[in-house]
FIZA-538738 format. One line per field, with one value per residue: x, y, z of N, C-alpha, C in turn. Coordinates in steps of 0.001 Angstrom, whole numbers, plus 500000, padded with zeros to 6 digits. Layout:
BEGIN
n.px = X;...
n.py = Y;...
n.pz = Z;...
ca.px = X;...
ca.py = Y;...
ca.pz = Z;...
c.px = X;...
c.py = Y;...
c.pz = Z;...
***
This chain:
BEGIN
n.px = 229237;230781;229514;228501;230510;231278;228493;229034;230959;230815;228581;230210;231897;229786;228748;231201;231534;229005;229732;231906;230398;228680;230078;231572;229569;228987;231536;231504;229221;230257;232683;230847;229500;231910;232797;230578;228620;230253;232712;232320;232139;235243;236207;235207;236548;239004;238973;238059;240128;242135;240970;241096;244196;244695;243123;243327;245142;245341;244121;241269;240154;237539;237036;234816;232082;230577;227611;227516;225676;225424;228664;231710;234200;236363;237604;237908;239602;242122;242624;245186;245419;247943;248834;249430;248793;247776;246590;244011;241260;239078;236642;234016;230164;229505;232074;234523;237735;239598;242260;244973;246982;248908;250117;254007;254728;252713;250770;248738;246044;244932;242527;243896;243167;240599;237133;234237;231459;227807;227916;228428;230220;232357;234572;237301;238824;242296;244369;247203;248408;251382;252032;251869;248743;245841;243259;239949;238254;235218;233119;230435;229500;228023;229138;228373;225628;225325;223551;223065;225040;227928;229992;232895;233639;237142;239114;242273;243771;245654;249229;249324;250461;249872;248306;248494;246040;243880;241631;240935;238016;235130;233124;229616;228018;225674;222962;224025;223306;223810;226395;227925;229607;230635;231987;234101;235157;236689;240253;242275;245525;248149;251971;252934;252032;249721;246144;243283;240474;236988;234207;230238;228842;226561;224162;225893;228506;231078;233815;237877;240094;242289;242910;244587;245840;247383;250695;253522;255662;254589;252941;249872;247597;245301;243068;240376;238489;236532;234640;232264;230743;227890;226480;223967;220401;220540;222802;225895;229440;232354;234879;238621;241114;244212;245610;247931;249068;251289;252093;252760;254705;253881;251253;249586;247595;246548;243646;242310;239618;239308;241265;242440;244371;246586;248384;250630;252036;254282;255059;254529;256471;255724;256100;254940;253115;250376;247980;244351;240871;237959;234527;231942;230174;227657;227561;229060;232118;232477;233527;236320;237842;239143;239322;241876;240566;240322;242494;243004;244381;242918;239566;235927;233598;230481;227549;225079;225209;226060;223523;223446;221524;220505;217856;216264;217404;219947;223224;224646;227153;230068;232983;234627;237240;238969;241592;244338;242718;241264;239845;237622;235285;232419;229743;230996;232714;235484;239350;241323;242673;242262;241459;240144;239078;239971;243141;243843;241931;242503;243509;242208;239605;236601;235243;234009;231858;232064;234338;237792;239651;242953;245362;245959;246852;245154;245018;246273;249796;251759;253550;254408;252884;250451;248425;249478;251639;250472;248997;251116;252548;250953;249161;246503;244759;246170;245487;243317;242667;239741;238934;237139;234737;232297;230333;229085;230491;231670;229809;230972;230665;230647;232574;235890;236302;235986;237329;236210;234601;235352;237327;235457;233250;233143;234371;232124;230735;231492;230737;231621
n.py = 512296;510749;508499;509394;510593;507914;506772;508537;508195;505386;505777;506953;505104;502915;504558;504763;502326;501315;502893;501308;499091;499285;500486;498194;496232;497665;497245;494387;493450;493650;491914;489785;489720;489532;487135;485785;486047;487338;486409;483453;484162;484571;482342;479787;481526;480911;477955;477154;478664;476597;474093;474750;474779;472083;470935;469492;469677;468827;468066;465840;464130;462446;460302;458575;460694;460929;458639;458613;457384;454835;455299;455316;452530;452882;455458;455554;457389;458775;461414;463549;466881;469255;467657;463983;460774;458411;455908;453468;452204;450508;448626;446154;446361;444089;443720;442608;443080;444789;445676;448431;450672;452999;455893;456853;459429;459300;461091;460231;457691;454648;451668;448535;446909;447377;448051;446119;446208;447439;446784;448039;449803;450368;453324;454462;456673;457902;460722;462688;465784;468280;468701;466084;465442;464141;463763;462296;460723;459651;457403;456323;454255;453419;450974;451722;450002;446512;446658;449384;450266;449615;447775;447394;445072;444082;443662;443156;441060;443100;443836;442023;440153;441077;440503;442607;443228;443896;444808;447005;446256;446637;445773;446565;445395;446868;448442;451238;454760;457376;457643;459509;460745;458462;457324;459964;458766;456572;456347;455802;455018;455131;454255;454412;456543;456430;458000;457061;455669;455149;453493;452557;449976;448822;449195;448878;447557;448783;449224;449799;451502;451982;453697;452097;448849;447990;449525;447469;446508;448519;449846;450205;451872;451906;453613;453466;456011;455756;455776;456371;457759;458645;456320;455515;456539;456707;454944;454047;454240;452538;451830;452329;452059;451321;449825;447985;446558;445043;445372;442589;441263;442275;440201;438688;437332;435356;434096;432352;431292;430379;429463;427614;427906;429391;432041;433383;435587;437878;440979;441901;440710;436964;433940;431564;429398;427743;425096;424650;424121;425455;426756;424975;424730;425358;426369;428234;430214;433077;436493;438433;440728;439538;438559;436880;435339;433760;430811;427481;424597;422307;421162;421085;420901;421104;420632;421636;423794;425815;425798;424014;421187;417873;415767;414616;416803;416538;417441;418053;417352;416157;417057;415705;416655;418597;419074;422491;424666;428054;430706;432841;434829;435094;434140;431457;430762;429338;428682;426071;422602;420091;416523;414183;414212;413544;413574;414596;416701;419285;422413;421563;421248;422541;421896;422706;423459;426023;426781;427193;424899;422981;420595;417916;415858;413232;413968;416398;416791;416795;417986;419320;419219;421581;422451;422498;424126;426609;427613;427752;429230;432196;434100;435612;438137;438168;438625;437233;436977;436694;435693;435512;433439;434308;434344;436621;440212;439172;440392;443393;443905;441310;439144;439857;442195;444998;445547;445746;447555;451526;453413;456355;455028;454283;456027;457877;456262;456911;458683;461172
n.pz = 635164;634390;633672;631764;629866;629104;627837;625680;624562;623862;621631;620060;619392;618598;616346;614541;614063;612955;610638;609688;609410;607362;605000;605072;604322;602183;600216;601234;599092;597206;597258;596990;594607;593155;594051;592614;590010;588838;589676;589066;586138;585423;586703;584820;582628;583216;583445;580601;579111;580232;579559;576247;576052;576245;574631;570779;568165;565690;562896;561346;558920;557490;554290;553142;554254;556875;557195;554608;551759;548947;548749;547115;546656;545715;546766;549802;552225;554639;556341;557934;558908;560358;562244;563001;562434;564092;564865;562862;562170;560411;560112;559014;559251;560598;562158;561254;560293;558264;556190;556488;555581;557048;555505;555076;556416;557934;557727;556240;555198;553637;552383;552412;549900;547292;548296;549650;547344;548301;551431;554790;556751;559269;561196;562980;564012;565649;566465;566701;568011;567478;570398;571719;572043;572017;569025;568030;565680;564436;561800;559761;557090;553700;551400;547755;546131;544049;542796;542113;540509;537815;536387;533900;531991;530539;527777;526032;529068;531528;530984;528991;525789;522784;519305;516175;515932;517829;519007;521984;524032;525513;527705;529627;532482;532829;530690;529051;529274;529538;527393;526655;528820;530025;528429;528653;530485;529825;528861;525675;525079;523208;522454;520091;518799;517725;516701;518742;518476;519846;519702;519912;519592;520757;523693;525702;524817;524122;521491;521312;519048;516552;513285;511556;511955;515063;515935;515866;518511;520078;523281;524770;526751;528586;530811;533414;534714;536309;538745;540581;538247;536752;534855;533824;534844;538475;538750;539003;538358;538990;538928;539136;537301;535884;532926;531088;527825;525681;522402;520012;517416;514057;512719;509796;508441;505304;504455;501149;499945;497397;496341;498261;500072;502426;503507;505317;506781;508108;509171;506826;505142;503766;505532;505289;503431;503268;502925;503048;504055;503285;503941;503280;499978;500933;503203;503968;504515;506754;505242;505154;507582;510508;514175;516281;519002;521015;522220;522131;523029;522678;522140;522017;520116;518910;516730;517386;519092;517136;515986;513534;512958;513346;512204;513782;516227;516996;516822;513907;513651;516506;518115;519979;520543;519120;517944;518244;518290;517510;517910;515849;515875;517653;516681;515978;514637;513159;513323;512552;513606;511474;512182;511157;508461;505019;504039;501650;501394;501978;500376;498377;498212;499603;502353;505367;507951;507725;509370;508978;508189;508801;507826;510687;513740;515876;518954;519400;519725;517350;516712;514064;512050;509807;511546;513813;513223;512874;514723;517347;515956;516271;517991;520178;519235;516617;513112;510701;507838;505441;502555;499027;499440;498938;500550;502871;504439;507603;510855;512467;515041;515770;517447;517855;515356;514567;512356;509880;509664;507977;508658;509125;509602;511801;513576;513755;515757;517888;520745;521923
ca.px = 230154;231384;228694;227873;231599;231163;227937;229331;232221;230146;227855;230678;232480;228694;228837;232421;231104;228021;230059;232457;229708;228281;231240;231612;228542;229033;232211;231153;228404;231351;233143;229933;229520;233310;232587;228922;228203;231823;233951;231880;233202;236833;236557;235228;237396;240144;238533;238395;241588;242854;240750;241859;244972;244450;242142;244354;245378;245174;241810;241436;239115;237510;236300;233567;231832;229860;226678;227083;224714;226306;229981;232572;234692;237677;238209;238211;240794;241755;243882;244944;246737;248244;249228;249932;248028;248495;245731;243027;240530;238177;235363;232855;229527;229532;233143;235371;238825;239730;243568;244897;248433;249375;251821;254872;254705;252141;249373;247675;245611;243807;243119;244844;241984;238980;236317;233347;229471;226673;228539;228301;231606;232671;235675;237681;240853;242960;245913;248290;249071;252913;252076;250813;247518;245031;242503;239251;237280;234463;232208;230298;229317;227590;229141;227301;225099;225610;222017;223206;226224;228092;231533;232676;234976;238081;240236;243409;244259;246762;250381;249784;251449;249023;248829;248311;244701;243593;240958;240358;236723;234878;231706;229603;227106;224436;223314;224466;222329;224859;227574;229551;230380;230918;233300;234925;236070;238327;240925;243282;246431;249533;253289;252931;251305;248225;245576;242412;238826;235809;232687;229266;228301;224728;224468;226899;229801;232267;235580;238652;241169;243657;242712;245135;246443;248869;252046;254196;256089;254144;252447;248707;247727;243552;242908;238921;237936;234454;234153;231001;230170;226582;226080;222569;219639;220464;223543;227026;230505;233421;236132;239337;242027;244954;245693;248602;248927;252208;252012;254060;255616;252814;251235;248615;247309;245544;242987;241697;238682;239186;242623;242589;245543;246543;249347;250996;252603;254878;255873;254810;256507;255375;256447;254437;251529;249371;246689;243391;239623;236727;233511;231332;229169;225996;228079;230150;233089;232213;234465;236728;239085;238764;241329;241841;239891;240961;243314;242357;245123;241622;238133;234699;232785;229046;226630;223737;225810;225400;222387;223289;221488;219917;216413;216364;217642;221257;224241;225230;228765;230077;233693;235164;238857;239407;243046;244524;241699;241629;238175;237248;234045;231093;228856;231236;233799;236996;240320;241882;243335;241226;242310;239193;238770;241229;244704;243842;240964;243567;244014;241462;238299;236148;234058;233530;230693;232124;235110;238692;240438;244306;245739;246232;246634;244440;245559;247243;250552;252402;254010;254822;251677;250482;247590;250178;252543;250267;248628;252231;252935;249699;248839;245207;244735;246855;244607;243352;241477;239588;238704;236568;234211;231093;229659;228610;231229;231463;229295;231898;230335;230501;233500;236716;236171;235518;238415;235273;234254;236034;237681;234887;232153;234175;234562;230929;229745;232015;229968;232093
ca.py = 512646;509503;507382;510374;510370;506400;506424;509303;506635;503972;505836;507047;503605;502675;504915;504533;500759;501068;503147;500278;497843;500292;500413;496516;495825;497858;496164;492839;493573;494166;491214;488856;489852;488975;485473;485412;485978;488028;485458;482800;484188;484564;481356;479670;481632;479997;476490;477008;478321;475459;472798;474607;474225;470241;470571;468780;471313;467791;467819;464313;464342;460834;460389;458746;461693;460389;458854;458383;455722;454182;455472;455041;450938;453134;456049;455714;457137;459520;462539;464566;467955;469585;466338;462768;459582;456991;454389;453841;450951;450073;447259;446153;446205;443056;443760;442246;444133;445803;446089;449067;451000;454666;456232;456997;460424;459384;462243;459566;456081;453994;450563;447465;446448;447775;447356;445429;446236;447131;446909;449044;450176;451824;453714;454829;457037;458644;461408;463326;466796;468095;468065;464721;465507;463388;463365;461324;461354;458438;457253;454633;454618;452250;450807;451024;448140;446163;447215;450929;450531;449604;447433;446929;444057;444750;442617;442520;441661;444092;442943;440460;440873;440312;440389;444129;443578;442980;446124;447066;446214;446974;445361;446822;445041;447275;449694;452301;455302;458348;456871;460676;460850;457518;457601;460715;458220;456162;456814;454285;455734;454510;454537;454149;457877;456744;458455;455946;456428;454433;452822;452169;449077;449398;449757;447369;447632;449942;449393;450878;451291;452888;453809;450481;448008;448898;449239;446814;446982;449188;449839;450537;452247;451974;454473;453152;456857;455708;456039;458040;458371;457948;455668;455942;456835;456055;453558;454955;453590;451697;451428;453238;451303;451356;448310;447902;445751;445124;444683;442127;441474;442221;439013;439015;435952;435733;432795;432354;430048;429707;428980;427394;428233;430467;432681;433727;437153;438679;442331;442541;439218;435849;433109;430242;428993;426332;424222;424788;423831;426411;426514;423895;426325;425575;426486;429136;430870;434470;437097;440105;440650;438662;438621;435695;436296;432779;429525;426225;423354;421177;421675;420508;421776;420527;421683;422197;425394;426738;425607;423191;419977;416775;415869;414473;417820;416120;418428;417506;416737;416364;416220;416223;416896;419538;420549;423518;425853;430003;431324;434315;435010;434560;433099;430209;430394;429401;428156;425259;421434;418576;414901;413832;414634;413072;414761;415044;417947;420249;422814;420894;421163;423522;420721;422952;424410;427644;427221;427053;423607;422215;419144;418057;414907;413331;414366;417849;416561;416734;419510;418902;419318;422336;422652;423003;425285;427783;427649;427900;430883;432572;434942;436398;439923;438087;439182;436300;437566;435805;435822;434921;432353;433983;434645;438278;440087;439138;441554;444332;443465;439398;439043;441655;442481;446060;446485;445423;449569;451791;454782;457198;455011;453531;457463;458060;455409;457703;459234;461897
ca.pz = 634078;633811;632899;630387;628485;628819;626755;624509;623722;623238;620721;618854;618779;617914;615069;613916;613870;612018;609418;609251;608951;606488;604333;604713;603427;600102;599567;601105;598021;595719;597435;596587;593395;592816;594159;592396;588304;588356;590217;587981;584740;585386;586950;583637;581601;583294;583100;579170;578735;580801;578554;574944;575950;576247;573130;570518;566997;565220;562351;561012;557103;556815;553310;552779;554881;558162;556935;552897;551326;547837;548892;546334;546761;545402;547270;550927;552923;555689;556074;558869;559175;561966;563229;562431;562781;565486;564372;561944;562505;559599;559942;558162;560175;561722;562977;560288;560026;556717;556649;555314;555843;557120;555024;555859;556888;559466;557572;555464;555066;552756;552592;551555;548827;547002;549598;548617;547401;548999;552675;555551;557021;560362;560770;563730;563672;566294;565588;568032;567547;568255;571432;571753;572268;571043;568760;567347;564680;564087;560899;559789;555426;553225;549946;546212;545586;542807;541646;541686;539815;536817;535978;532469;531870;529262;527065;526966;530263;532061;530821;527797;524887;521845;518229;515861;515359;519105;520177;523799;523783;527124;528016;530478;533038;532901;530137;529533;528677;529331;526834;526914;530140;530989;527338;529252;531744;529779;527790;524880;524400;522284;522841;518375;518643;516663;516689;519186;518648;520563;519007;520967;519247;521593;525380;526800;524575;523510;521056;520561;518101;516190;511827;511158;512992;516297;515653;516313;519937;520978;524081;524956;528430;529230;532091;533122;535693;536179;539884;540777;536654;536566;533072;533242;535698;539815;538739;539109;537969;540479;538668;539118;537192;534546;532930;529880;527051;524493;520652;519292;515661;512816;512010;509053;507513;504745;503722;500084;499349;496018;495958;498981;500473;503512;503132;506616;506683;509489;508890;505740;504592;503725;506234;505150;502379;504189;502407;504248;503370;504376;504164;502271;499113;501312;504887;503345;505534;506587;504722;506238;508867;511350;515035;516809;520021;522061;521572;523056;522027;522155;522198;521932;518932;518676;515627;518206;519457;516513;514551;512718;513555;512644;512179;515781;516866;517765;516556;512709;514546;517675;518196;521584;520811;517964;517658;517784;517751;517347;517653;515079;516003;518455;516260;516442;513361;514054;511940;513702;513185;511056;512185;510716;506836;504267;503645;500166;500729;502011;499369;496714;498566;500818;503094;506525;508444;507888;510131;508409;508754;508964;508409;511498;514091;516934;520264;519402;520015;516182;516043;512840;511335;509737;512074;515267;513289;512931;516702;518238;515707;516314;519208;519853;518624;515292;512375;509769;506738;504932;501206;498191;500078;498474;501683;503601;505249;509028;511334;513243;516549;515864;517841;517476;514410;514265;511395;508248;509832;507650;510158;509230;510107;513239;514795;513965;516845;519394;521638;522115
c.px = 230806;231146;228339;228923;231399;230137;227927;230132;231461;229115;228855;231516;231297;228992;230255;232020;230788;228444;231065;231766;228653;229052;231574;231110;228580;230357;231764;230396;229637;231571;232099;229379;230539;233272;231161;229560;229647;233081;233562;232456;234449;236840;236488;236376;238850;240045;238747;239507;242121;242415;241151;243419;245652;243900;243422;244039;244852;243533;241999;239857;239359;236630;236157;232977;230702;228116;226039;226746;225493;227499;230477;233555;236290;238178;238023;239242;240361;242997;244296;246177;247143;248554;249434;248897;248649;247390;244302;242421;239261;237928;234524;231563;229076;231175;234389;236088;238785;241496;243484;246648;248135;250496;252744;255588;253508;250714;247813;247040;244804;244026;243576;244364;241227;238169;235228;231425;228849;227145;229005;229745;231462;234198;236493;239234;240994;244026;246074;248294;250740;253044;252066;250041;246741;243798;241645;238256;236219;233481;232005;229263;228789;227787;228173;226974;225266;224546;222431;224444;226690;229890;232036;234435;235712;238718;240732;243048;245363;247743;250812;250011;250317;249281;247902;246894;244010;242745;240924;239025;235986;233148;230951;228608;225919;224280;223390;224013;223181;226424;228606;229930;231103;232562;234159;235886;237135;238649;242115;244128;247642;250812;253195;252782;250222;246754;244051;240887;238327;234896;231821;228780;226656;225140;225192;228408;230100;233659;236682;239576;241687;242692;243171;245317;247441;249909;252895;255333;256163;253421;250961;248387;245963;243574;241133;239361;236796;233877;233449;230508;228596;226368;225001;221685;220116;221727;224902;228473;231636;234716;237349;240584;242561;245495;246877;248853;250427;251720;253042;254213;254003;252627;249693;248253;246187;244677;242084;240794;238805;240348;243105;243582;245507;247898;249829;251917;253560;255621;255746;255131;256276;256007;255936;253369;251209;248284;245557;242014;238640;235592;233011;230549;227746;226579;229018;230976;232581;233502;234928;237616;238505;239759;240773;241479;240456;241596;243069;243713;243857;240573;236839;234235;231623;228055;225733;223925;225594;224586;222483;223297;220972;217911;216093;216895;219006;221926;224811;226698;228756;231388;234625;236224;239472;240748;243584;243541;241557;239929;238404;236328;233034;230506;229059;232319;235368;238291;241226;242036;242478;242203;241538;238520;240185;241972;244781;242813;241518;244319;243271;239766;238015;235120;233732;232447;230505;233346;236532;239429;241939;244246;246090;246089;245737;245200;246470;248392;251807;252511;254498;254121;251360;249588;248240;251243;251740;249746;249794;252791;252172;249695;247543;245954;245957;245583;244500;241988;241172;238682;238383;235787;232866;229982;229689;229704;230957;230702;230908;231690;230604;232328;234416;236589;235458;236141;237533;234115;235545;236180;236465;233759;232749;233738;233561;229939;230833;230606;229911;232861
c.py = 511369;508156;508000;510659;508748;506223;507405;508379;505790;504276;506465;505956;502888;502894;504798;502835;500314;501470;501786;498918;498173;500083;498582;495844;496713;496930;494929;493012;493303;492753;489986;488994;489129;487407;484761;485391;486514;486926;484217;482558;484198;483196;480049;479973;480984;478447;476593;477261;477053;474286;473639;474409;472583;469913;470184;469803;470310;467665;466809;464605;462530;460725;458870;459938;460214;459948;458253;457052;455739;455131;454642;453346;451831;453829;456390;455999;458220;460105;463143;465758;468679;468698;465166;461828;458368;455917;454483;452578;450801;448667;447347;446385;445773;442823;443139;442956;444226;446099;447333;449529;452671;454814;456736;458272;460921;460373;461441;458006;455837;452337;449725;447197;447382;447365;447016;446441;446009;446733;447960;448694;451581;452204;454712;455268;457985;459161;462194;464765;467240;468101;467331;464487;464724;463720;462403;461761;459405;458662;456641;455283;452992;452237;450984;449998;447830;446674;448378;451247;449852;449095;446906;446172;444124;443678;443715;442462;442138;443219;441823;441506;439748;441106;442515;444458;443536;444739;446460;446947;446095;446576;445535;446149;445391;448004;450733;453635;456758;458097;458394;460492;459715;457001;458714;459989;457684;456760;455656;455263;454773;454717;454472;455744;457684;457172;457137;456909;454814;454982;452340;451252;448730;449448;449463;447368;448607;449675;450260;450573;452358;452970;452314;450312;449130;448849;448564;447130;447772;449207;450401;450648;452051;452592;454077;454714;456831;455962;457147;458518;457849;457315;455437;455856;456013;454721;453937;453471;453598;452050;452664;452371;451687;450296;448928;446892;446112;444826;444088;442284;441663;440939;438930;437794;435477;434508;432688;430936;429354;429364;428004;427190;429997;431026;433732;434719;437630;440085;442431;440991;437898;434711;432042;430422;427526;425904;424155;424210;424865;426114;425701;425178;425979;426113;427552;429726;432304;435131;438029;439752;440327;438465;437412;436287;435158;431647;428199;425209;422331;421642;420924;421501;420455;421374;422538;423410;426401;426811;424494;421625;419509;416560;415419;415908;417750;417439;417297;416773;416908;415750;416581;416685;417552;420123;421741;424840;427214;430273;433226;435030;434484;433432;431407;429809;430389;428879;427556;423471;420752;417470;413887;413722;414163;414491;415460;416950;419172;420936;422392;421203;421883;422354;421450;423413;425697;428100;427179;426070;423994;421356;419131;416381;414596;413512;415884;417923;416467;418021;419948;418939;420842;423095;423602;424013;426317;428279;428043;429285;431989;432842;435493;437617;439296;438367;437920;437296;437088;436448;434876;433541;432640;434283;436404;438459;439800;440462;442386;444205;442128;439237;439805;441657;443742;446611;446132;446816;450054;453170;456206;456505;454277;455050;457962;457351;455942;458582;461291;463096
c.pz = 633525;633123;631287;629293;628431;627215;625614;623634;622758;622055;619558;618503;617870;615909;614073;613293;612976;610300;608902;608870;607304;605086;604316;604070;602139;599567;600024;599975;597406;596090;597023;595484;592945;592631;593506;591129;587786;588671;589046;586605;584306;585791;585254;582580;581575;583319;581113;578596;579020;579765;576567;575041;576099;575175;572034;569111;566097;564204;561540;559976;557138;555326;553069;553970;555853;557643;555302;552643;549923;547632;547838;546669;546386;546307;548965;551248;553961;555558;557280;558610;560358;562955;562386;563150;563594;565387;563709;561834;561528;559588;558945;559484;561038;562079;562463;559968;558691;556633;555424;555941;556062;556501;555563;556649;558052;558824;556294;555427;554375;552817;551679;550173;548927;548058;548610;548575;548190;550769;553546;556555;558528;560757;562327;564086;565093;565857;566888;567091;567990;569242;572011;572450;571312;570605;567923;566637;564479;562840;560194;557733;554991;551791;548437;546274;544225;541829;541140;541120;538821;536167;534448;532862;530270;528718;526293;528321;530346;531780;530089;526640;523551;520358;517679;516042;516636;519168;521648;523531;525624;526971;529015;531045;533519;531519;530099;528546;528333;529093;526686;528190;530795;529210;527450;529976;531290;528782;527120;524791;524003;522269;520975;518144;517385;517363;517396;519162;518821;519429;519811;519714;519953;522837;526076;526327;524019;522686;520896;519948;517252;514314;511333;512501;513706;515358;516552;517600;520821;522119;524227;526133;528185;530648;531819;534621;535850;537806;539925;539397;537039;535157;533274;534930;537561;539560;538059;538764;539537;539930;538772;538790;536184;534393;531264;529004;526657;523171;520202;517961;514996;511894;511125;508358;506577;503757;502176;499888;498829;495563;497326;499809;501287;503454;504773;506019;508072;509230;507684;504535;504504;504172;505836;504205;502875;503193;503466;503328;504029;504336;502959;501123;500116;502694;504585;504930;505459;505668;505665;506719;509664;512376;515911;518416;521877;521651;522340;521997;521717;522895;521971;520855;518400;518264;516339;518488;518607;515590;513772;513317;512689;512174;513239;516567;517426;516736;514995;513423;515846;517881;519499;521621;519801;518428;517836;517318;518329;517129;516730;515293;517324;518249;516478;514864;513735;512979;513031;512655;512605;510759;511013;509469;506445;504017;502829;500188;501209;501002;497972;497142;499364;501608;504562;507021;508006;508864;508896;508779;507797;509094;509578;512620;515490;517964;520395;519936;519273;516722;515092;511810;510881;510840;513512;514682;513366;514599;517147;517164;515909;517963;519353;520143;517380;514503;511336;508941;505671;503551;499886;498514;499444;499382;501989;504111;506581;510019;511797;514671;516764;516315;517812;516728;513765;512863;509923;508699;508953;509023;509841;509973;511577;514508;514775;515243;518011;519760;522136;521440
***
């Protein structure tokens, strides 16, 4: 009996056992699941929570975009929102800094200068979010080449103060085939409120101007928006600039051939009558309006420059130290000092190439002479117009001298 409740015991401890090992093993199952593909994913999910909350809110915009081939020279910069910037490292490609500045609200940068042509650029910014968490953004860009692009150089420069007749005239270094769009870009405007219209003289240049002359103390703004313009096939515009001019007093001066005498004007009224000589009858002076384009107190002027030579091929003249000279023209016509011709043919005689002479002394140092009063009253963009010589008028392209266009055929060579 006693061995026989013993192994009754022992088979129901057995079985009490087996159910507990029974029951162990479905939850141990459960329990190894938990710690398997189930424990796995909660574990994860708390690894990723844990790293977005380290992930930084901070999104950092580098423009030029990661990558871009003939990038803009104007508009690089960098932005961030949701945070602020803590440093911004622009090289060139061989490792040459770039200075530039963060503004002062910490959410922006650009740099110091235009960056240059055709140059590959890398770019490395870090920003904090309010937490101050960090992040980075990297990217490396390659400037416009000079081949694939397009700069037009202007007169005035920005901040001179020139005479009524003075155009903005814009010359561009390639041509230029899509003249609307790239005549979208700029714009002339007038503190006078006159009315500015552009002229495509052919591929390269462009004028502008007002019906008349500026008005006097007024202001002229040139906005060039050419960045990214394409002006013709694969060859895009740089520029992103505003440049201003002044107009001083209204100075008009007006030269007669045949009376030979120059009659200076300011506002209307007559300041001075000068004795001048112009062109010889075989060298005649062009006719027209005509604006003084540059001033040299002395100069070199040799025939060869412009045609007129010897039978050896030397230059009819050649005189190293011309006076007081005002260029009108390209071609090479100008109205300036003569040391060199008697006193007498001042006012009696026409003896020049074609330029307009003044008495005047060697070394450009009289000021006393008529030659140096008018130079020292005289501003380029002053207007000289010249009359009864017998000659053609002056081209409209041959230096500034768009004002021998009347304003219909002037706003006919807009584009636009």
């Amino acid at each position: 009996m006693t061995y026989s409740k013993r192994r009754r015991g022992l088979t129901v401890a057995s079985a009490l056992l087996g159910g507990v090992l029974v029951l162990s093993a479905c939850s141990g199952g459960g329990d190894d699941n938990a710690s398997g593909d189930g424990g796995k994913d909660s574990s994860q999910a708390k690894v990723d929570e844990a790293a977005a909350k380290k992930t930084s809110e901070a999104q950092i915009k580098i423009t030029p975009k990661d990558g871009s081939a003939n990038a803009s020279i104007n508009n690089s910069a960098v932005t961030v929102s949701k945070g602020t910037l803590t440093e911004v490292i622009l090289t060139t490609a061989e490792g040459a800094a770039v200075k530039g500045e963060i503004s002062a609200d910490k959410t922006s940068w650009k740099p110091g200068a235009q960056l240059e042509r055709s140059t590959g650029y890398k770019i490395r910014v870090t920003a904090e979010d309010s937490e101050g968490r960090a992040a980075h953004e990297n990217a490396s860009f390659t400037t416009v080449s000079p081949d694939n692009s397009f700069i037009g150089s202007f007169t005035p420069e920005d901040g001179s103060k020139v005479g009524v007749g003075m155009p903005v005239s814009i010359n561009f270094d390639k041509a230029i085939s899509n003249k609307a769009e790239v005549q979208k870009g700029i714009t002339v405007s007038t503190t006078g409120g006159q009315e500015v219209a552009c002229h495509w003289f052919n591929d390269n240049r462009m004028d502008c101007r007002p019906d008349d002359y500026w008005k006097e103390n007024s202001t002229v703004t040139l906005k060039l928006e050419l960045d990214g313009v394409e002006g013709a096939d694969g060859v895009f515009g740089v520029q992103q600039k505003t440049v201003s001019f002044t107009i001083g007093r209204n100075q008009v001066s007006y030269v007669d051939a045949k009376s030979k005498q120059m009659k200076v004007t300011q506002d209307g009224k007559t300041v001075k009558t000068i004795p001048i000589s112009a062109g010889a009858p075989e060298t005649k002076t062009y006719e027209g309006q005509m604006v003084i384009s540059e001033k040299f107190k002395e100069t070199r002027m040799n025939g060869a420059t412009v045609g007129f030579t010897d039978d050896d091929g030397k230059g009819e003249y050649d005189i190293k130290d011309v006076p007081h000279a005002m260029r009108l023209s390209t071609s090479g016509t100008f109205i300036h000092g003569n040391y060199w011709g008697a006193k007498s043919i001042f006012g009696s005689v026409n003896t020049s190439h074609g330029c307009v002479g003044l008495s005047d002394t060697k070394g450009a140092n009289d000021s006393g002479t008529p030659g140096a009063w008018f130079y020292d009253s005289s501003m380029i963009g002053d207007v000289v117009v010249v009359q009864n010589t017998g000659d053609k008028t002056i081209a409209p392209d041959n230096g500034l001298n768009g004002w021998n266009m009347d304003w219909a055929q002037w706003k006919a060579g807009s584009a636009i």
